[in-house]
Residue frames as a rotation matrix with the C-alpha (Angstrom) as fourth column:
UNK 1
-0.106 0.437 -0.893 112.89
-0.861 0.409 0.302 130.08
0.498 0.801 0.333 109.54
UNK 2
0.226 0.332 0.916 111.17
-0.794 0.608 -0.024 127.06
-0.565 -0.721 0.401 110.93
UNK 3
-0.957 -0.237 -0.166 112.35
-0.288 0.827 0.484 123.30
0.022 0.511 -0.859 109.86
UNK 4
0.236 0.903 -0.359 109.57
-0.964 0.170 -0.206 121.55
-0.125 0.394 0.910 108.72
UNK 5
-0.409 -0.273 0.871 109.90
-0.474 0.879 0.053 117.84
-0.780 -0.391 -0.488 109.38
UNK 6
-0.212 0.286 -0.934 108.94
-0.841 0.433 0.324 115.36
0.498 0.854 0.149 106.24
UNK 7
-0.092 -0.097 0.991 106.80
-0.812 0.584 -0.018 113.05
-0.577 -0.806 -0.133 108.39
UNK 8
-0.855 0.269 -0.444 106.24
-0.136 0.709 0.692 109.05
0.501 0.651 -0.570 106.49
UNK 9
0.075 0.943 -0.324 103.06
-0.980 0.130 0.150 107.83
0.184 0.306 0.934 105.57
UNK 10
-0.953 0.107 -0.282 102.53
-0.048 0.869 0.492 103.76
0.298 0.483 -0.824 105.40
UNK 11
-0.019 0.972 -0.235 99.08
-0.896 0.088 0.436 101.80
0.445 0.219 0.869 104.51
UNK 12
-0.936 -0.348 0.048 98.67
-0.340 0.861 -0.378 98.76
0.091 -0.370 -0.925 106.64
UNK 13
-0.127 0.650 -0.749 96.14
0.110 0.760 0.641 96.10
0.986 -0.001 -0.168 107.82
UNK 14
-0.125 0.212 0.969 94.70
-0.965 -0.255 -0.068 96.54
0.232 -0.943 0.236 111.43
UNK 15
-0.294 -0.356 -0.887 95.77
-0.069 0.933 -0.352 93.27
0.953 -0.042 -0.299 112.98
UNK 16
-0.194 0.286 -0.938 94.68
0.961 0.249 -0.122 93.86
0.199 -0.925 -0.323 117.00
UNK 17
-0.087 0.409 0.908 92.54
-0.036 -0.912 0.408 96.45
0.996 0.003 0.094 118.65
UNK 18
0.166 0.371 -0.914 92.96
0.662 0.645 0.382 95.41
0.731 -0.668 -0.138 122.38
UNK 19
-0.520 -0.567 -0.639 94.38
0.852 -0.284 -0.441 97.96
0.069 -0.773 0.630 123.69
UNK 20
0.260 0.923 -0.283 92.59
0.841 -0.361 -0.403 100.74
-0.475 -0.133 -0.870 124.74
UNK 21
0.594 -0.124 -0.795 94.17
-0.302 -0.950 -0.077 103.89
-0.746 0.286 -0.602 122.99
UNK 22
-0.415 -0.896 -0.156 96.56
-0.693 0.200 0.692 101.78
-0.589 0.396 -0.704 120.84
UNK 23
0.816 0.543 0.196 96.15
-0.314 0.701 -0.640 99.55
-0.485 0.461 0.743 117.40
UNK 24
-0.125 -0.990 0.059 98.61
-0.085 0.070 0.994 97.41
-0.988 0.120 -0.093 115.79
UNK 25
0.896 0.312 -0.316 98.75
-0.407 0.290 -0.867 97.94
-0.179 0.905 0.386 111.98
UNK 26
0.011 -0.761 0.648 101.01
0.404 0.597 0.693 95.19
-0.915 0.254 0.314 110.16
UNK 27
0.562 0.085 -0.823 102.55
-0.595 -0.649 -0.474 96.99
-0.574 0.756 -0.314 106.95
UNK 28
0.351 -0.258 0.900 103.28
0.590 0.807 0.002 94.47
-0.727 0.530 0.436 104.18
UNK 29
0.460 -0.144 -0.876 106.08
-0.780 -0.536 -0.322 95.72
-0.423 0.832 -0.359 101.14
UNK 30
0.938 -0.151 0.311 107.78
0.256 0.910 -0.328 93.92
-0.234 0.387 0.892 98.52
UNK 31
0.179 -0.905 -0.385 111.84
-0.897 -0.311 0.314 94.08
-0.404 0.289 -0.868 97.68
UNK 32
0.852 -0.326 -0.410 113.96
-0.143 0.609 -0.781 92.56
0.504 0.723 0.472 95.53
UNK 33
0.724 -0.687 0.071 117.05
0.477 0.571 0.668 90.79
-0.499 -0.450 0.741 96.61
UNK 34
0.372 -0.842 -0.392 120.29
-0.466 -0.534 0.705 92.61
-0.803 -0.080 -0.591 95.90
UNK 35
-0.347 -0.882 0.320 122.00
-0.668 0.472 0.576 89.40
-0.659 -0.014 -0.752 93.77
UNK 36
-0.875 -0.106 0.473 119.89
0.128 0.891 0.436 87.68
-0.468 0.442 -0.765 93.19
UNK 37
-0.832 0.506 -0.225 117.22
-0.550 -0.705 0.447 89.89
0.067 0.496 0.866 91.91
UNK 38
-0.389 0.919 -0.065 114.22
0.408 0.235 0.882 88.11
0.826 0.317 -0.467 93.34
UNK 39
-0.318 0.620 0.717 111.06
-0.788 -0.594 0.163 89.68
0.527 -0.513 0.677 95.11
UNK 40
-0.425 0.392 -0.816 109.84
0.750 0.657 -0.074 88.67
0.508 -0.644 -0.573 98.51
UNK 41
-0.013 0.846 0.534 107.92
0.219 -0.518 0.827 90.01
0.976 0.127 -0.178 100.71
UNK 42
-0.827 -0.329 -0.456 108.25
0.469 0.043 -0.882 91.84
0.310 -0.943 0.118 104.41
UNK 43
0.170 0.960 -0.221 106.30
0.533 0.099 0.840 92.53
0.829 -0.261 -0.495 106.76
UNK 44
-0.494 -0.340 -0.800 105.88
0.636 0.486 -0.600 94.66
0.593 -0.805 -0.024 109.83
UNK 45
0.432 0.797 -0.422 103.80
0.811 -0.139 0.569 95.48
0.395 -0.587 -0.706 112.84
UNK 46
-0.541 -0.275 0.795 103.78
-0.157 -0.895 -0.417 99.60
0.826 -0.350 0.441 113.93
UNK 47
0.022 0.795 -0.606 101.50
0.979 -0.140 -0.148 100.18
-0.202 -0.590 -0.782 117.32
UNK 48
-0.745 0.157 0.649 99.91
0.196 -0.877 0.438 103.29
0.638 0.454 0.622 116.42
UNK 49
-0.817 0.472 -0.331 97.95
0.228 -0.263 -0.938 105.53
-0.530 -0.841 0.107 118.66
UNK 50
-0.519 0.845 0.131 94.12
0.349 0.069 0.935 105.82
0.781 0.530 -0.330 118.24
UNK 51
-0.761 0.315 0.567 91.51
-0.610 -0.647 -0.458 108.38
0.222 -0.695 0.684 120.32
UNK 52
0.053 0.994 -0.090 88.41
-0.974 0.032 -0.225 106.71
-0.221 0.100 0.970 119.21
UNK 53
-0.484 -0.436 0.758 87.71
-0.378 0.886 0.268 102.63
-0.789 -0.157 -0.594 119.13
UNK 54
0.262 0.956 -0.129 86.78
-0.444 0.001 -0.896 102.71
-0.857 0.292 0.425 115.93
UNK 55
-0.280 -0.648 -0.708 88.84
-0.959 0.157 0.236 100.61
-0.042 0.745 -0.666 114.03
UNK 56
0.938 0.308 0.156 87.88
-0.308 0.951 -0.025 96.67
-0.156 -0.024 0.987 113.65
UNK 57
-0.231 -0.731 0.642 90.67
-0.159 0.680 0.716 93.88
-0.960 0.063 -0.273 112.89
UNK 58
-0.042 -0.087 0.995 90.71
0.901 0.428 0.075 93.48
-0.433 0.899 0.060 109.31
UNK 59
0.940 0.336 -0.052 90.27
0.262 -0.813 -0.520 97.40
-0.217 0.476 -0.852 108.45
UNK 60
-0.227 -0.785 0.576 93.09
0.891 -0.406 -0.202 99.51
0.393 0.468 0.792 105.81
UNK 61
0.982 0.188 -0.020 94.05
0.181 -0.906 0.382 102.57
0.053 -0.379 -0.924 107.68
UNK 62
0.224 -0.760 0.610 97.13
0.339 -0.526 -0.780 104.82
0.914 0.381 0.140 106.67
UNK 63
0.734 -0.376 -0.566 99.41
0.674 0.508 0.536 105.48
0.086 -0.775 0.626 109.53
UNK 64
0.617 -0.539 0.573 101.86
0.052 -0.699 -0.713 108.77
0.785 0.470 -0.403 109.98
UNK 65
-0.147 -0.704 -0.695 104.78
0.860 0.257 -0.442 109.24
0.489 -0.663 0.567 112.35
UNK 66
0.702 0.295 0.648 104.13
-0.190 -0.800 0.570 111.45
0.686 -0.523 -0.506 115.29
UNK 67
-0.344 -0.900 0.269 106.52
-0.472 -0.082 -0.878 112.01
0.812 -0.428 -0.396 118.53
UNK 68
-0.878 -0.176 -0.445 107.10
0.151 0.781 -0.606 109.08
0.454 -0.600 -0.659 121.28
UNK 69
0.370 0.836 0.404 103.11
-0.527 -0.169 0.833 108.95
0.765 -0.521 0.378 122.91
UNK 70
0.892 0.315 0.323 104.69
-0.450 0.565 0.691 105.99
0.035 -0.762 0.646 124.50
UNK 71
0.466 -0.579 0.669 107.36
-0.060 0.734 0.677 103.48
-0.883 -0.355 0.307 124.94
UNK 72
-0.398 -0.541 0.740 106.42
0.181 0.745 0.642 102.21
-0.899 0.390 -0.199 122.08
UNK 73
0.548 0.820 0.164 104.07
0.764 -0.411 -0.497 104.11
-0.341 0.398 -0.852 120.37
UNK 74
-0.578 -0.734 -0.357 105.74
0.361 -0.623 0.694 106.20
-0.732 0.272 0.625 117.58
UNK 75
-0.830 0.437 0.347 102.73
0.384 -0.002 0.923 106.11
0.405 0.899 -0.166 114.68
UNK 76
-0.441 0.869 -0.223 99.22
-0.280 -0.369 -0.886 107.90
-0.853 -0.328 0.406 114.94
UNK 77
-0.588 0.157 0.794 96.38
0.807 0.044 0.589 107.29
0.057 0.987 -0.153 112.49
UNK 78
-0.999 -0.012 -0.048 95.31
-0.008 -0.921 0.389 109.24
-0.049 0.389 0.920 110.25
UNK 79
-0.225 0.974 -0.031 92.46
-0.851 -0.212 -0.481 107.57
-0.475 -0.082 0.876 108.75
UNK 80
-0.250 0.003 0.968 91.07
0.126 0.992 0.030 104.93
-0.960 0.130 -0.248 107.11
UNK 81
-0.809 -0.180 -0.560 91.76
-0.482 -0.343 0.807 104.16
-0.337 0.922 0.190 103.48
């Protein structure tokens, strides 16, 4: 029987396209504070691998974990929401 990995999803904001196979998407959630029970907001930036340079800076494109392309490069996209 084969394991079957539950990869994550996240929706971000395409924030830089400079790189030539790589985009960085910045993935904004909200939590609540433990104690004091108030909501803020976090942020943070995946690089995510891309074949095709067809993303812009301001596009919403959904983001899935894939194994190590790079260094740093842990995310691939999927597509664009």
């Amino acid at each position: 029987m084969e394991k079957t990995s539950i990869k994550r999803r996240l929706v971000g904001n395409v924030v830089s396209n400079k790189m030539m196979k790589t985009i960085v998407v910045e993935v904004s959630s909200i939590k609540v504070h433990p104690k004091y029970h108030k909501r803020y907001s976090i942020s943070k930036r995946y690089p995510a691998h891309v074949d095709t340079g067809e993303y812009a800076v301001g596009d919403k494109v959904e983001i899935e974990e894939c194994p190590p392309v790079s260094k740093t490069v842990n995310w691939k996209v999927v597509g664009k929401v």
